[in-house]
N, C-alpha and C positions, 0 to 999 in steps of 0.2 A: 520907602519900605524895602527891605531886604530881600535878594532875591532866595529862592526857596533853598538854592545849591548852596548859597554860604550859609543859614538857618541853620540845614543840618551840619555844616560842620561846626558850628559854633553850639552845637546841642549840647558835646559830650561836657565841655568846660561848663557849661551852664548850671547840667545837674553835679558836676563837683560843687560847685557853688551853693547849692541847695543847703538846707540847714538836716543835719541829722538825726531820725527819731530819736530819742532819750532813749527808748529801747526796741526788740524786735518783735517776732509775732512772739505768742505765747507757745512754749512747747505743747505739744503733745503728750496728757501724762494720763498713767493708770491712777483711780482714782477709788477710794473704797466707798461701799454701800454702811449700814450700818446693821450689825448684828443682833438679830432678834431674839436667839435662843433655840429658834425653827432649826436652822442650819447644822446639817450634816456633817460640824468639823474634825473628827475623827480622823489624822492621820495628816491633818493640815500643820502650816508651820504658823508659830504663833512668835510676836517679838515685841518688844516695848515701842510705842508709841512714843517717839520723841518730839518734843516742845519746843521747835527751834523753825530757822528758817530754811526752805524747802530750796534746794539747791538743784538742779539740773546742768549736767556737765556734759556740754553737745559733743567733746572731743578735743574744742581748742577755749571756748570761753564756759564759764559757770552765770547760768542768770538763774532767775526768780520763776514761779508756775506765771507770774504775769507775761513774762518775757524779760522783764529789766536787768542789764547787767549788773551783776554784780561785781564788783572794785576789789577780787579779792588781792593781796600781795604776789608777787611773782614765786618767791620762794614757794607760798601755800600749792598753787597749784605745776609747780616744775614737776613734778613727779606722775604727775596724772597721767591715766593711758589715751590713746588715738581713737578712743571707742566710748562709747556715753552712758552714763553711769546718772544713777539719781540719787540723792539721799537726804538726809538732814545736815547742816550746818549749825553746832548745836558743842554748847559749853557743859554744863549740867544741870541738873533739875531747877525748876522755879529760878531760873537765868533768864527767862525770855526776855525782859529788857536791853540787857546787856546784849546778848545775842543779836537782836534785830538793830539797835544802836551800831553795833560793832562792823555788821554784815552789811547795811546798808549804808553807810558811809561810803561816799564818792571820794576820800583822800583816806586809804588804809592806813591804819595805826597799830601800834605793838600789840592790842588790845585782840589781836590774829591769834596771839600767840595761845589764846586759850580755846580757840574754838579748834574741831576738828570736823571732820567730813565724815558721815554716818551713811554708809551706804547699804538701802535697801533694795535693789533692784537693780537690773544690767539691761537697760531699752533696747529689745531690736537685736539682744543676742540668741543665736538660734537656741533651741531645747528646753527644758526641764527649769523652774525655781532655782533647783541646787546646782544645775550646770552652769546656767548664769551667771549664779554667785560664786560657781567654783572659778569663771573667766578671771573676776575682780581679784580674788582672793590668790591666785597664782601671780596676776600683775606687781599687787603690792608687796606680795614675798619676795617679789625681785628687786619693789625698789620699796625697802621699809622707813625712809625718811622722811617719805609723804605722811602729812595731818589726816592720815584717813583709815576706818576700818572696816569691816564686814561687819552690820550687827546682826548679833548672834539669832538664828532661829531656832529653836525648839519644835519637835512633833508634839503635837497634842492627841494628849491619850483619850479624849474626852470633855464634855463641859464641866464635867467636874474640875478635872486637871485644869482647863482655861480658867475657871473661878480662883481658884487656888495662886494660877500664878499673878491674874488680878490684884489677887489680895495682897502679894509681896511687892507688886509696881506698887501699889498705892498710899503701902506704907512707908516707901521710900519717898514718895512724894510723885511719883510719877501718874500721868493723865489715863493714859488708858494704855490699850493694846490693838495691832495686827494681827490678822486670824488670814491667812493666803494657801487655797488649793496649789501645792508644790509641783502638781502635773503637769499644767497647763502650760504654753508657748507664751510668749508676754505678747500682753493686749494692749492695747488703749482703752479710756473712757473709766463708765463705772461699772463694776461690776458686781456680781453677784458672791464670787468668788475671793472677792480681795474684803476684807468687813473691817471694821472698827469696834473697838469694843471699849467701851466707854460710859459709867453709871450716871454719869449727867454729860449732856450735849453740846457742844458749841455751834454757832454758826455765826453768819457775818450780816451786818446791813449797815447802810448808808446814814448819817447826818443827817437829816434835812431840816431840823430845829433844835432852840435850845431853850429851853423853860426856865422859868425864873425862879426860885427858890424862894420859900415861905419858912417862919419861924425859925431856929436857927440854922434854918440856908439863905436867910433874905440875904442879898446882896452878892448870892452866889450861882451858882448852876441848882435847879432842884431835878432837871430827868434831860433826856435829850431825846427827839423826836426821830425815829427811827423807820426808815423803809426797807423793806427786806426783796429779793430782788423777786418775789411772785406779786408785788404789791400792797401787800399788807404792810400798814402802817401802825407803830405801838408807842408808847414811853416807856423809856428802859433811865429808870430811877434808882436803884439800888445796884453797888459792888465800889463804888466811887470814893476815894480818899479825897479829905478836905481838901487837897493841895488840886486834888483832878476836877473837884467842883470849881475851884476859882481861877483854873485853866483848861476850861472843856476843851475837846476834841471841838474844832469849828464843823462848819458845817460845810457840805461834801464829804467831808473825813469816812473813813471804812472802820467800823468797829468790831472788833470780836465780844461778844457776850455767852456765857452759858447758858442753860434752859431745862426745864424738866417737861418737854414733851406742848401740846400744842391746845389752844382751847378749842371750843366750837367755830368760832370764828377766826380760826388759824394763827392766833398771836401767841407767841412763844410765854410757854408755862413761868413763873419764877424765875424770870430772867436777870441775870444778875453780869453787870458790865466785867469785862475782865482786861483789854486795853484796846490800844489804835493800832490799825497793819499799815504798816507801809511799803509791804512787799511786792 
């Protein structure tokens, strides 16, 4: 046996040797509630909800809300500032395949070339919404080669005005909207403050079956058995192109689905499959 004094010095080599997580902890992110209608937003800033993947830029690397790096190319992020920034990574509407294909690739490809860096938010910089965003927005006017913008915030005059401009995300094809008190010092977590606005829901749960399909889906996927992380368990059968029934998501897999609100028994309304995260 070893004695203890050579142990420790042969410790440090040891944990080089160790194998490396795949990724780190998960950032710390503000996170929206969803908007009821109740909500005082009068004078709040309101912005498009982008469909893309959620990008957190600690200062020197960009990873995922999981934590996972992200592979993005050297050029993409050369211009980025020393300060941490969040936003979407995000080509344009009804892209999300492409998008999360693109982003999550462990060997970056030219396929870079289309996405850009959507920043909503400045973590951890002192003051105001707009002074925040006025940090980012000074940074990248110095260096405007960088893939990245501010996106645009609007005050809202009202629920009315937030309807209205609902109405024009939605015919562009876009998901929903941000609704964020611009007062406030940035937070963590969820808040009451930060809302989503959105006429159908999404949320996420786990694989844990896959059903077999009857009449013309025999031989195929007919729903996949789905747990949601309070425990409720449902079949989420409908939103699935032939090609996704006769290569389900397996099982453990993470799925995004929509919903229209919840039954008695907590299982997501009209649930309707929309794809796999791999984020």
């Amino acid at each position: 046996m070893l004695p203890t004094r050579r142990l420790l010095k042969l410790l440090p080599l040891f944990l080089l040797l160790l194998p490396t997580a795949p990724w780190a902890a998960p950032p710390t992110l503000q996170k929206a509630a969803t908007y009821t209608g109740e909500e005082h937003i009068t004078g709040w800033f309101m912005s498009e909800k982008l469909d893309g993947i959620r990008g957190y830029w600690n200062g020197t690397t960009l990873v995922t809300r999981k934590g996972k790096t992200i592979h993005a190319p050297a050029w993409f992020t050369r211009d980025f500032p020393p300060f941490e920034l969040d936003g979407e990574l995000w080509s344009t509407r009804g892209d999300f395949s492409f998008i999360q294909g693109t982003v999550m690739d462990h060997s970056p490809s030219d396929h870079w070339k289309r996405i850009t860096y959507n920043i909503f938010e400045v973590p951890n910089t002192p003051g105001s919404f707009p002074h925040r965003l006025a940090r980012a927005r000074q940074w990248f006017k110095a260096h405007p080669e960088a893939p990245a913008r501010i996106i645009p915030q609007i005050p809202c005059e009202g629920p009315h005005h937030l309807e209205q401009f609902m109405a024009s995300v939605e015919k562009k094809g876009g998901e929903g909207l941000i609704v964020k008190n611009p007062d406030l010092a940035y937070h963590t977590g969820r808040s009451a403050h930060v809302l989503k606005v959105k006429h159908a829901s999404d949320m996420e749960g786990i694989v844990i079956g896959i059903n077999e399909g009857r009449g013309k889906y025999k031989g195929m996927m007919g729903s996949l058995r789905v747990r949601l992380d309070n425990g409720v368990e449902f079949n989420l059968g409908t939103g699935f192109t032939d090609k996704a029934r006769k290569q389900p998501p397996h099982t453990g897999a993470v799925v995004t689905f929509r919903h229209h609100g919840f039954t008695h028994t907590g299982k997501p309304r009209f649930a309707s499959y929309m794809r796999v995260r791999t984020d």
